[in-house]
C-alpha positions, 0 to 999 in steps of 0.5 A: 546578619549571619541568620539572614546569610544562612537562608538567602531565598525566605521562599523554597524553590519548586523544581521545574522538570518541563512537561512530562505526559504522566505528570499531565496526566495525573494532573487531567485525572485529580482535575487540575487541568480539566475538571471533572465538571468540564466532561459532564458538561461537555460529554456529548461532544466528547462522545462525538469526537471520539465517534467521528474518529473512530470513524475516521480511521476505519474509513481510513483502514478500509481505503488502505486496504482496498487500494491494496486490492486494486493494486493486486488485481491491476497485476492480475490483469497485466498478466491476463492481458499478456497471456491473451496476447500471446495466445492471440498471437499464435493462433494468427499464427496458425491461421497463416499457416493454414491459409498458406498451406491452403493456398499451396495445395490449391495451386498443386506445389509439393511445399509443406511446411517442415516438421523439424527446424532447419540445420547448418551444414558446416563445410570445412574449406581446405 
């Protein structure tokens, strides 16, 4: 009986460490999860797959950097479209301008239009 208390459990335990990606690795690579036979025989799919994902993520690349482009560009365009309005703004500007002043002379007034801004006369009231 104390032969039989000294080793309780006749079979020895493994340790169970959970999955760990190099252990699955190693595990793919010496064929105990997916054998060698496994990539002959499928290889052209293999290839495939890895091809459309090649694919998948240069498209996606290129999207990214496109849309990019678009959103620099839509800037670009604010900013034109604004200098625009602003340029198109001062010229009706002028063109009133001109006009008045054309209108003024016709009808014989000695208005102009004035060179310098008008100022305020500070009157001290006593």
């Amino acid at each position: 009986m104390a032969a039989r208390s000294k080793n309780k459990d006749p079979q020895p335990r493994r340790k169970h460490h959970g999955f760990s990606p190099l252990n699955a690795l190693s595990r793919t690579l010496h064929g105990q999860i997916i054998s060698s036979d496994f990539f002959a025989r499928n290889w052209l799919t293999i290839l495939i797959g890895v091809i459309v994902l090649m694919v998948y993520i240069t498209n996606k690349y290129n999207c990214q950097t496109s849309m990019e482009e678009i959103k620099r560009l839509e800037q670009k365009l604010e900013v034109a479209r604004t200098e625009a309005m602003r340029e198109q703004a001062e010229y009706m500007t002028k063109l009133t301008e001109r006009a008045m002043q054309a209108r003024l002379d016709s009808l014989g007034l000695p208005l102009k239009v004035q060179d310098q801004p008008p100022f305020k006369l500070n009157i001290d009231k006593k």
